[in-house]
C-alpha positions in Angstrom: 40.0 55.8 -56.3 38.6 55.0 -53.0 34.9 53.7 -52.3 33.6 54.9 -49.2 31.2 52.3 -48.0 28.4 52.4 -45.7 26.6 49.8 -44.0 25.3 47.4 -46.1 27.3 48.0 -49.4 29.4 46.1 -51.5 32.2 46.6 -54.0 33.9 43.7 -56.3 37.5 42.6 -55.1 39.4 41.6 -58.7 42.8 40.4 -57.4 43.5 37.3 -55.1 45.8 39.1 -52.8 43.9 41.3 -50.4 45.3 43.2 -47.5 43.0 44.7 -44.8 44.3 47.4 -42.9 42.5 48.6 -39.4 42.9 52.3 -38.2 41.4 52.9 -34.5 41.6 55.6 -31.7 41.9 52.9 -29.3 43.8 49.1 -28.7 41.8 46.7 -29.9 42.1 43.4 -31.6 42.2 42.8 -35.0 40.8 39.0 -36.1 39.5 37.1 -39.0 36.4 34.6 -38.5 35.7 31.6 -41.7 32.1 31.1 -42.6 30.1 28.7 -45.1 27.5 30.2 -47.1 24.6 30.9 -44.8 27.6 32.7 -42.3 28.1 29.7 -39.6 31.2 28.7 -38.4 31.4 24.6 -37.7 33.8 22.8 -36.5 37.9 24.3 -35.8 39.8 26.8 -37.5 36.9 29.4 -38.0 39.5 32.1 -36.2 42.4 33.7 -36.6 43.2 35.2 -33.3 46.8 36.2 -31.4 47.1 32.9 -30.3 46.5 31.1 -33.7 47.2 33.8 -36.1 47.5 32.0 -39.6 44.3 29.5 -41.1 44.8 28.9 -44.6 44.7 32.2 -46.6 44.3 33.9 -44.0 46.7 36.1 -41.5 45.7 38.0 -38.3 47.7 40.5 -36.6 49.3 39.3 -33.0 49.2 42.0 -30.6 46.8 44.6 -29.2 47.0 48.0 -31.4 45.4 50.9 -32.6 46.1 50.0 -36.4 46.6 46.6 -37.8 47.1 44.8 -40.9 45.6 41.6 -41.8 46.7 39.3 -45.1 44.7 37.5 -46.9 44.7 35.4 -50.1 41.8 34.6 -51.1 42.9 31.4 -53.9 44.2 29.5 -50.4 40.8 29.7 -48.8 39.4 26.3 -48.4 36.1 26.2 -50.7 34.0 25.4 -47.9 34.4 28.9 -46.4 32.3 31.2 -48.7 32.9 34.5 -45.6 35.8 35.9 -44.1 34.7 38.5 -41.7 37.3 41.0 -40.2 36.4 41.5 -36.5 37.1 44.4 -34.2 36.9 43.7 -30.6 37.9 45.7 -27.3 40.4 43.4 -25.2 39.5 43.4 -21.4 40.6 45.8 -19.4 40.9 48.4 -22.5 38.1 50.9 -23.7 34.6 49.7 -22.0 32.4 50.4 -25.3 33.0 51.3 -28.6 31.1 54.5 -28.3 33.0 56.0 -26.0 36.5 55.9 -28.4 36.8 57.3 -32.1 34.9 55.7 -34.8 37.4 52.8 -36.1 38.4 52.8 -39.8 38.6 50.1 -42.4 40.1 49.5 -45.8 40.8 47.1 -48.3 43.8 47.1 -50.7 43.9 44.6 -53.7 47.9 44.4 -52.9 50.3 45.0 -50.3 51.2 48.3 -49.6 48.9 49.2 -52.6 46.3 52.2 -52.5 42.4 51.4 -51.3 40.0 50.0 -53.2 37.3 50.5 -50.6 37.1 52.2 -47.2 34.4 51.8 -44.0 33.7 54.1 -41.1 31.7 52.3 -38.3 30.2 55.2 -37.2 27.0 54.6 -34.7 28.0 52.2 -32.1 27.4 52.5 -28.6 27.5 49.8 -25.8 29.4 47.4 -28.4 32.3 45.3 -27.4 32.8 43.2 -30.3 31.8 44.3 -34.3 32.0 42.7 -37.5 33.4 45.2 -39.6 33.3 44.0 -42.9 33.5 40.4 -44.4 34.4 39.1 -47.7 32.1 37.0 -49.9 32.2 34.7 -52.6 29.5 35.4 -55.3 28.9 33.8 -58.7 32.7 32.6 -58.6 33.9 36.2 -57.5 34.9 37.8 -54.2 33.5 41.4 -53.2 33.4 42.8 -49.6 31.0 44.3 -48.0 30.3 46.9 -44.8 28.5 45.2 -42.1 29.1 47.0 -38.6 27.4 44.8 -36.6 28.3 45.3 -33.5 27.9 43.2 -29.8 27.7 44.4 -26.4 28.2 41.1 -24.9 31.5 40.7 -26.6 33.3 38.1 -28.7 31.5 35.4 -27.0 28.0 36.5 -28.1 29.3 36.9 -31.9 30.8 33.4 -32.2 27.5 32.1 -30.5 25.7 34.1 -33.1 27.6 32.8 -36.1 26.5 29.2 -35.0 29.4 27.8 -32.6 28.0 26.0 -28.9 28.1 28.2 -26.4 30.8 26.0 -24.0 33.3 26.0 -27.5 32.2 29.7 -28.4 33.5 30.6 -24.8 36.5 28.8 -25.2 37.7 30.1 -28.3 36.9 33.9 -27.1 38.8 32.7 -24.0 41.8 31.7 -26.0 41.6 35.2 -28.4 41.4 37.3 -25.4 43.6 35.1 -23.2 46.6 35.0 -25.4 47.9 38.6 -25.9 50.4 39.7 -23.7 50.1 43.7 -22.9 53.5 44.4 -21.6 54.3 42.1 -18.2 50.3 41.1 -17.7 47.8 39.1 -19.4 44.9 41.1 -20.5 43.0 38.2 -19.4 43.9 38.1 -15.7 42.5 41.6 -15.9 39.2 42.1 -13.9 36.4 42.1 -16.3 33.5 44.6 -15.7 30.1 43.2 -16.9 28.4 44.8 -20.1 27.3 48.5 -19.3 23.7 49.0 -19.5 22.4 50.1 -23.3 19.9 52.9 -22.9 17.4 54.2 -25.9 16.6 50.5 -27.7 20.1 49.9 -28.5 20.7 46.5 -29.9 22.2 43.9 -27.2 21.4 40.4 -26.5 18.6 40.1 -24.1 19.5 37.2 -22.5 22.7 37.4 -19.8 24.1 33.8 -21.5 23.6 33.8 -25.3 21.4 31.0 -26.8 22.4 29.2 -29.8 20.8 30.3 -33.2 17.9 28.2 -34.2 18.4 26.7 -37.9 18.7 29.0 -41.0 15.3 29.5 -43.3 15.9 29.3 -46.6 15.9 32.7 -49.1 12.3 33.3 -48.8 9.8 31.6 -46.4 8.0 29.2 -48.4 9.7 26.8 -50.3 7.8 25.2 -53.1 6.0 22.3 -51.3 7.5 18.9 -52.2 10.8 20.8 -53.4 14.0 19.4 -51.9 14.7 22.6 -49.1 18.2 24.0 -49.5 19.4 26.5 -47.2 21.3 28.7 -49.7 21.6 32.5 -49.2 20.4 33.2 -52.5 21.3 36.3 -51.6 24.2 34.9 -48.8 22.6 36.3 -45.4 23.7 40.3 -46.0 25.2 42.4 -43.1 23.9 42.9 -39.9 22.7 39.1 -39.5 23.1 38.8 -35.5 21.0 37.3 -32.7 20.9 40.4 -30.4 18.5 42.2 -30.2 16.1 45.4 -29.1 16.1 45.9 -26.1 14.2 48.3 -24.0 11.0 47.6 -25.3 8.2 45.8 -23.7 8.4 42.3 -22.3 6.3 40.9 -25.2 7.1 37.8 -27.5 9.9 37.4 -28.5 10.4 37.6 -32.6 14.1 37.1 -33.1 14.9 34.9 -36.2 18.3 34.5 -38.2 17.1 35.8 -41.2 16.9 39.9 -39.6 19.1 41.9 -41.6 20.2 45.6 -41.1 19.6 47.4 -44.5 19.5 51.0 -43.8 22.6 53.4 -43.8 21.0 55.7 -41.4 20.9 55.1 -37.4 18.5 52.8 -36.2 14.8 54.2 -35.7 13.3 54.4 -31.6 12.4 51.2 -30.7 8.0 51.5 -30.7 6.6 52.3 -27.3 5.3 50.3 -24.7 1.9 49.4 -25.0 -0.3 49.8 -21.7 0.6 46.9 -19.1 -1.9 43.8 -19.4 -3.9 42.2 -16.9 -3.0 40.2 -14.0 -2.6 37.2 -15.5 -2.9 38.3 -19.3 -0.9 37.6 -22.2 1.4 40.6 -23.1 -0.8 43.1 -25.5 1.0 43.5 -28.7 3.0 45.8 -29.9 3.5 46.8 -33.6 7.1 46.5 -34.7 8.0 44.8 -31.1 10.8 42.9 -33.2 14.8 43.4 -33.5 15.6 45.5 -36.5 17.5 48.4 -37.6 14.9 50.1 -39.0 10.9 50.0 -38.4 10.3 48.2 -42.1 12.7 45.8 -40.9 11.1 45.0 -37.4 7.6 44.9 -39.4 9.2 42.5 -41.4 10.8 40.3 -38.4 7.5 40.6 -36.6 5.4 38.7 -39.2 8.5 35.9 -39.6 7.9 35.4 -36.4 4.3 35.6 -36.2 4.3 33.1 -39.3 7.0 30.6 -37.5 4.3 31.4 -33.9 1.3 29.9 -36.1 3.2 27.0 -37.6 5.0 26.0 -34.1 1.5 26.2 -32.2 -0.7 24.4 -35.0 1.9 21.6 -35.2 1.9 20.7 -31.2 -1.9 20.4 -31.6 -2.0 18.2 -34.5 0.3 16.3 -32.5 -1.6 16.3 -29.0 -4.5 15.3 -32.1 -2.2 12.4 -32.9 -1.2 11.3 -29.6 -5.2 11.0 -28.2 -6.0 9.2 -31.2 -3.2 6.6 -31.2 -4.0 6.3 -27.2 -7.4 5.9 -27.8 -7.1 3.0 -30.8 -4.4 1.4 -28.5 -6.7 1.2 -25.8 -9.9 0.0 -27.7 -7.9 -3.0 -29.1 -6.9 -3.4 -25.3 -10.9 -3.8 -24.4 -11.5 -6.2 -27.0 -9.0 -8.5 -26.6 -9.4 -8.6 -23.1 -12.1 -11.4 -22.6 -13.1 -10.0 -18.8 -14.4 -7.1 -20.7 -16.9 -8.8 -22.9 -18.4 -10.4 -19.8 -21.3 -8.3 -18.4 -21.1 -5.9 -21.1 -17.5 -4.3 -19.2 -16.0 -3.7 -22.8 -18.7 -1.0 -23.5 -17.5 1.1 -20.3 -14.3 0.1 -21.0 -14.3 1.8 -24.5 -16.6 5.2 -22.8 -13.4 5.5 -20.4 -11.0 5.8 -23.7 -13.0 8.3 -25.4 -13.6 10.1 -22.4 -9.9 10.2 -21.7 -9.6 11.0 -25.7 -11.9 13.6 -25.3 -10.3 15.4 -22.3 -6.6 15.7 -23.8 -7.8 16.8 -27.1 -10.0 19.3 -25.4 -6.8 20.5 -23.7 -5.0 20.5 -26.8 -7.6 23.1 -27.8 -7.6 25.3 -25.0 -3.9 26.0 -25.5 -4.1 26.2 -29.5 -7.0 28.8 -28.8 -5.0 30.6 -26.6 -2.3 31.2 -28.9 -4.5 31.8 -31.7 -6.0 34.4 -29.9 -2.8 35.9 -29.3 -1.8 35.9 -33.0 -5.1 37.5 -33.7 -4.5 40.3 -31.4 -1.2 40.6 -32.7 -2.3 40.7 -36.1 -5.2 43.4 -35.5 -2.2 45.7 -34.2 0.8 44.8 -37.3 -1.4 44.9 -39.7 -2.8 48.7 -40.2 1.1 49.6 -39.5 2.3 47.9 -42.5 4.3 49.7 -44.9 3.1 49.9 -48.5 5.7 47.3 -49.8 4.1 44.8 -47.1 0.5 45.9 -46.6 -2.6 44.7 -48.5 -4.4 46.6 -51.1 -7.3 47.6 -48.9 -5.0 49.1 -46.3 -5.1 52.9 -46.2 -1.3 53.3 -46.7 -2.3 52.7 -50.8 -5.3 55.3 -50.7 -3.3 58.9 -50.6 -1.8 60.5 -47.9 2.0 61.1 -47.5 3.0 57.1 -47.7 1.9 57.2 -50.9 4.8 59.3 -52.2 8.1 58.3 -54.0 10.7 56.3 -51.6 13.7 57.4 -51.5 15.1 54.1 -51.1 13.8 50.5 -52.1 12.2 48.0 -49.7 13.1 45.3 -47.7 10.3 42.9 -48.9 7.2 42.5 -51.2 3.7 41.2 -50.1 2.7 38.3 -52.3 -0.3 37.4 -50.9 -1.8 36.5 -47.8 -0.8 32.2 -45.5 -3.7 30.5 -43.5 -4.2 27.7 -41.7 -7.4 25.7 -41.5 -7.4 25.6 -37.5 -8.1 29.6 -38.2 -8.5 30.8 -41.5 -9.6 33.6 -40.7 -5.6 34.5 -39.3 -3.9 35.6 -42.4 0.3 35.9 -41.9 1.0 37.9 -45.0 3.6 36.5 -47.2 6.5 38.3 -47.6 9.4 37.9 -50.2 12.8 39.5 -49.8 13.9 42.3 -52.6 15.6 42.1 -54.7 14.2 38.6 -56.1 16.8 35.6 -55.4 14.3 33.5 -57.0 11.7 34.0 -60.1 7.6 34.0 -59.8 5.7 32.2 -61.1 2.1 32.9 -61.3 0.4 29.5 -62.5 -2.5 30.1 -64.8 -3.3 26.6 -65.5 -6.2 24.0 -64.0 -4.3 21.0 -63.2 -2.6 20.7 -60.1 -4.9 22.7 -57.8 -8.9 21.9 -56.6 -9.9 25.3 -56.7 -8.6 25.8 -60.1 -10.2 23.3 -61.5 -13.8 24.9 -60.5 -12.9 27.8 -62.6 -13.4 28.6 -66.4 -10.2 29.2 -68.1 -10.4 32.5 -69.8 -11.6 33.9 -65.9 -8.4 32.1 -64.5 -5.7 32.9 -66.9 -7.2 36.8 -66.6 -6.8 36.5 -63.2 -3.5 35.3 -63.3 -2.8 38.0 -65.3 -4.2 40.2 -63.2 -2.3 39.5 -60.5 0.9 39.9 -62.1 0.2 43.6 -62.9 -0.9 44.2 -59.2 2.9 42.6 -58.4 4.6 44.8 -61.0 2.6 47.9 -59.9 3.2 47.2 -56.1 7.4 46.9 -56.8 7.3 49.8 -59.3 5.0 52.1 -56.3 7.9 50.6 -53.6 10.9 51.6 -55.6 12.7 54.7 -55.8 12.0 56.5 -59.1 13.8 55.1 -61.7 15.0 52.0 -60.2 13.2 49.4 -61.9 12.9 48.6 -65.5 9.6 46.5 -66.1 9.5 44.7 -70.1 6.6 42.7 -70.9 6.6 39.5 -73.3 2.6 39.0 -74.6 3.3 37.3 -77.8 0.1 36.3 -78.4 -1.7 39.4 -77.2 -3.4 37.6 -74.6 -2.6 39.2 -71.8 -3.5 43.3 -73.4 -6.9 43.9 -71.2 -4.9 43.3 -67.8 -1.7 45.3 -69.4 -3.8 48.1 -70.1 -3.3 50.3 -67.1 0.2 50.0 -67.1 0.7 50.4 -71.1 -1.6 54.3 -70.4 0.6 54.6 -67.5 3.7 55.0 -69.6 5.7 52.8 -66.9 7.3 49.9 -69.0 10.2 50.3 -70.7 9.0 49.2 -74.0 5.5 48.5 -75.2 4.5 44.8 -74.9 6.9 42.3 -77.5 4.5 40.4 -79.4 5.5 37.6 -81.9 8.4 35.6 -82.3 10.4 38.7 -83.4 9.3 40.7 -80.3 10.2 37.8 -77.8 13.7 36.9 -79.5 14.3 40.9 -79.3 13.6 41.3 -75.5 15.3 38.3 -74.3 18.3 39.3 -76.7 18.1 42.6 -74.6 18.4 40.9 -71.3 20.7 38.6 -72.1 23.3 40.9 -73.3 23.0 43.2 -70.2 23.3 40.0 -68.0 26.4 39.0 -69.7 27.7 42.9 -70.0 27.3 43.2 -66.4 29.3 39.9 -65.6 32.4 40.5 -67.1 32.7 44.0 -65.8 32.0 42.5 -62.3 34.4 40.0 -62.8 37.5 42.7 -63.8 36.4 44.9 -61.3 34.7 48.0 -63.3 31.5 48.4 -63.1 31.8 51.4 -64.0 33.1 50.9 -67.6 29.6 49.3 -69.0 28.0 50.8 -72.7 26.7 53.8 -72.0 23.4 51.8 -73.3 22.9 49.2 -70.9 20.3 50.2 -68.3 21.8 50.3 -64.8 18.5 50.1 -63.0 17.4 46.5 -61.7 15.5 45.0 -64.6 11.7 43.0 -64.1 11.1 40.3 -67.4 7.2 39.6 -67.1 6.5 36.6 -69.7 3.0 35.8 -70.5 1.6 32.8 -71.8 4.8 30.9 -72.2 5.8 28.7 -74.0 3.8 30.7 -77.1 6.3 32.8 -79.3 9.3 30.4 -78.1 11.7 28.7 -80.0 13.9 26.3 -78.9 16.6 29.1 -78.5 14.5 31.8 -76.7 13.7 29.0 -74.2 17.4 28.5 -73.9 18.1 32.1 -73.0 15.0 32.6 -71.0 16.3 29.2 -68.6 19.9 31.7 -68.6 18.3 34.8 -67.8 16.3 32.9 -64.9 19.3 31.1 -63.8 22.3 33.7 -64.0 20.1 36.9 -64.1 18.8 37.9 -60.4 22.5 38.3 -59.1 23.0 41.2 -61.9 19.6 42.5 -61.0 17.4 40.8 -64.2 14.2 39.5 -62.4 12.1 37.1 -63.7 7.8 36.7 -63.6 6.3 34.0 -65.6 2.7 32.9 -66.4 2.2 30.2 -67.8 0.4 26.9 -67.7 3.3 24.1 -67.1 1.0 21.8 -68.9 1.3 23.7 -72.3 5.0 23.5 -71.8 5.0 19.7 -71.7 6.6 19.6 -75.1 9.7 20.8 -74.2 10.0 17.8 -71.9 12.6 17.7 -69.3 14.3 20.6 -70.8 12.2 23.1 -68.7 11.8 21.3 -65.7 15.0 23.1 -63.9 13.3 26.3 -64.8 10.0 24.8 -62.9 11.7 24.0 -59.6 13.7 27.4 -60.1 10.8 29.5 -59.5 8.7 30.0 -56.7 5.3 29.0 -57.6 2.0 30.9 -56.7 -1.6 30.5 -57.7 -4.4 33.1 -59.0 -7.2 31.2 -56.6 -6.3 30.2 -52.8 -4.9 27.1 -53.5 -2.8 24.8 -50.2 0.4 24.3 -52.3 3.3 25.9 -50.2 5.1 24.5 -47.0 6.8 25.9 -44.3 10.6 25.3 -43.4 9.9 24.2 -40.2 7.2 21.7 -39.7 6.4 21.4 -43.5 2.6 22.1 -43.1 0.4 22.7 -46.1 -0.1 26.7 -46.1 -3.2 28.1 -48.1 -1.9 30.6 -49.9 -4.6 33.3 -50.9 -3.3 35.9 -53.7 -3.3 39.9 -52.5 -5.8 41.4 -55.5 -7.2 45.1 -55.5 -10.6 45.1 -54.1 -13.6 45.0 -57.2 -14.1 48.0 -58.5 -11.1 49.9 -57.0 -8.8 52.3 -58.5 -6.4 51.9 -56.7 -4.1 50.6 -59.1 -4.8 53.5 -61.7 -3.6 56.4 -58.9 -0.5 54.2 -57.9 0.2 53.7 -61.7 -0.6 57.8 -61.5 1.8 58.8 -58.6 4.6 56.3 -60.2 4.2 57.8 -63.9 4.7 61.2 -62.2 7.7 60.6 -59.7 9.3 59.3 -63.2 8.7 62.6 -65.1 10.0 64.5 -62.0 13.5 62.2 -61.8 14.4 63.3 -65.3 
């Protein structure tokens, strides 16, 4: 049976030998680009073209067609490629624009001349020259493929540029695929060229008439764990619709772009937001929300506040360094006065040093005037984003929590989760809110203990591991409110019983999929739970069936919360709790701890993998998280329901309903 795909979705490939097979209204060209794992191509051989048809494990058809077939064995593809996308592009000379020819079909067979396993219809495109149909992917030591139809109006060229390649070599190779495929007695390539057509109504196109390289890629969520070694994995590989073009249309404003945008909605992409009114003479642009490439408005919300985050870090840095500069001038140049012995005659060393401060003064001054600038920007910016936040991404205050139509059940899950609120101490009163991508690649953990952070340390224990708590169940609340109903299984570990005044609303609410597990028994029963569905769901990923699991193994993405870890463990729960944090999130079994690390010393190094595994966040604002870029020290400041609300007792309300109504 056939899976028709849409953008976006996957489906396991169990055999080695795949064959792709391309159906089109139109001649085009059929290739086959090699990626690593973040989806950049470096160095030779990252396409198979007409010209060089066969890399290893990989075949590409050698003429212009309306249907092609490309081979592919996937056991005699190097291990340093983790993608191979199929590529669809319109030679020169043939069909101006995708839009204007029949949607182009694409299927996968697990063997030659065998039936489909899967199927993808790139329906939507417009002014596109060039589109990645689908790609294959490694994952967990498996292949699956995926629907990407991301499409480029500025051709080949713009998509190898995208995927990582110089823009002189990305040229050259999109020269070569274009250049060598002979169309009767001409070369499609001596074929006049017409530029790009123009792409009305916000359609996505590079802005820019010569494509810029792409900038570095950020790791799986924003904010590494300060001190951390950074790795650029994909944790979730960068999914479809990665691409440096962008909306276009819109108003001249800053530009947000950042290789982390994904498409993740099957439907067409959403108008791009209106123009605000023209600024001053001489003005900074007025902001616009959503003034960010996306395919959807979540999704340009969510590009906007990367790039308002990366904004902040890149301006703060080039102060701190202007800072750095005076102050190195100015020491230089005071050593200079006192050495020189002309100074100290007739008092000339003391003007000599008023000079250097003065000229310290002036360029730090300037410094100033340009960081104040932007800030103000960035404030303006933020005054306009924030009240236009989605629930998933907006703080508890915001009126999108407090009734009204937002508030109902989604009908599908978000792109990202608010985890609190980033600040720098040049402005602390700018807060970039701190988003995480669904699902989690990488486990919370909420610290509850006083070592390790200043403002802990002020705080009585009981009042900080309850707020702790406390902030877990506004996390679990916010991703149960954000999912669609039914999506989401939430179990709770309290062993000790610790954690029942701040579990409360959510044990009345009737949202958790079992009460609490307290004791030993409880804790070895839940994790025995998980890690049977984790293992379950492997192996029928790995023969290809997905389908075939125990009618008893929940199919919705599972959320562990553990509370006051390490009590209730033995040395085996703490074995399958490092497995469920390590081999869980790519089978959809999410994990939440809090926990004092210091109560887990005597485990010794045993736990320290899980440590570094998880993303670390404090109850209290607390400066413990860096950025990718320039590595400054972020306050983080936790996202808590304002005192006295009850806000979190009508979400848990509107959830609790939207369940009883899905059965």
């Amino acid at each position: 049976m056939t899976a028709e795909l849409v953008r976006g979705q996957n489906h396991p490939v169990s055999r080695s030998r795949v064959e792709v097979r391309v159906s089109a209204g139109t001649p085009l060209l059929a290739l086959a680009s090699l990626a690593d794992e973040q989806g950049r191509f470096a160095g030779d051989g990252v396409l198979a073209h007409p010209g060089a048809p066969d890399l290893p494990g990989v075949r590409a058809p050698g003429a212009v067609a309306d249907r092609h077939t490309l081979a592919l064995d996937l056991d005699a593809v190097p291990a340093r490629v983790h993608r191979i996308g199929v590529l669809l592009v319109l030679p020169p000379g043939g069909a101006p624009r995708f839009g204007s020819v029949p949607a182009p079909h694409v299927a996968v067979a697990e063997e030659a001349g065998g039936p489909d396993i899967a199927g993808f219809t790139l329906t939507g495109l417009d002014a596109e020259t060039a589109v990645v149909a689908l790609e294959l992917y490694r994952r967990q030591g498996a292949w699956k493929v995926r629907a990407v139809g991301q499409g480029y109006a500025a051709g080949l060229e713009a998509l190898l540029t995208d995927g990582g390649l110089p823009a002189p070599q990305a040229s050259g190779l999109a020269s070569a695929a274009l250049g060598l495929v002979p169309s009767g007695d001409i070369t499609l390539a001596a074929l006049p060229t017409a530029p790009a057509p123009t792409v009305p109504r916000g359609l996505r196109a590079p802005r820019d008439p010569e494509p810029t390289p792409r900038q570095p890629t950020p790791p799986p969520d924003p904010i590494p764990v300060a001190g951390a070694p950074y790795s650029g994995t994909a944790g979730s590989a960068p999914g479809a619709g990665d691409g440096a073009d962008t909306v276009v249309g819109g108003p001249p404003t800053i530009d947000y772009a950042h290789p982390r945008r994904r498409r993740t909605s099957t439907e067409a992409p959403e108008p791009a937001p209106r123009a605000a009114p023209a600024a001053e003479p001489g003005q900074p642009p007025r902001p616009v929300a959503g003034d960010a490439s996306g395919w959807s408005m979540d999704e340009r919300l969510y590009n906007q506040v990367w790039g308002m985050f990366e904004d902040l870090a890149r301006t703060v840095a080039a102060y701190r360094s202007a800072v750095e500069f005076a102050d190195q001038r100015l020491d230089r140049e005071l050593d200079a006065a006192l050495s020189d012995p002309r100074h100290r005659l007739g008092g000339a060393d003391g003007a000599a040093r008023d000079v250097a401060r003065a000229r310290h003064d002036d360029l730090v001054a300037q410094a100033r005037a340009v960081l104040d600038r932007d800030l103000a920007q960035l404030v303006a910016e933020s005054e306009v984003v924030e009240p236009a936040l989605p629930g998933a991404y907006a703080r508890w205050d915001n009126p999108v929590w407090h009734g009204g139509p937002a508030t109902g059940t989604p009908e599908e899950g978000p792109l990202a989760l608010r985890l609190g609120d980033l600040s720098l101490p040049e402005r602390p009163d700018l807060r970039i809110p701190m988003l995480m991508r669904l699902p989690l690649e990488r486990g919370l953990w909420i610290d509850n203990g006083r070592t390790g952070s200043e403002a802990a340390m002020t705080m009585d224990t009981d009042r900080l591991r309850r707020a702790a708590m406390d902030m877990a169940v506004a996390h679990v609340v916010r991703v149960l409110a954000v999912q669609p109903a039914g999506q989401l299984s939430v179990h709770v570990i309290d062993a000790a019983g610790a954690g029942a005044a701040s579990l409360a609303p959510l044990v009345r609410a009737g949202v958790l999929a079992a009460p609490p597990a307290a004791g030993a028994a409880g804790v070895t029963r839940t994790l025995a739970e998980l890690t049977r569905r984790v293992d379950l769901v492997q192996m029928a990923l790995r023969a290809g069936a997905p389908e075939d699991l125990p009618p008893d193994v929940d199919r919705a993405e599972q959320l562990l919360v553990v509370h006051d870890f390490p009590h209730g463990f033995d040395d085996r729960a703490v074995t399958q709790l490092r497995y469920l944090a390590d081999e869980g999130p790519a089978v959809g079994v999410h994990l939440l701890m809090v926990a004092d690390r210091d109560e887990a010393s005597a485990y010794g190094p045993l736990l320290d993998p899980l440590w570094r595994s998880l993303l670390r966040l404090s109850p209290v604002p607390d400066s413990h998280l860096a950025d990718p870029w320039v590595h400054h020290c972020w306050t983080f400041i936790p996202d808590l329901p304002p005192q006295g609300s009850a806000v979190l007792e009508q979400t848990l309300a509107r959830v609790a309903a939207s369940r009883r109504g899905g059965r």
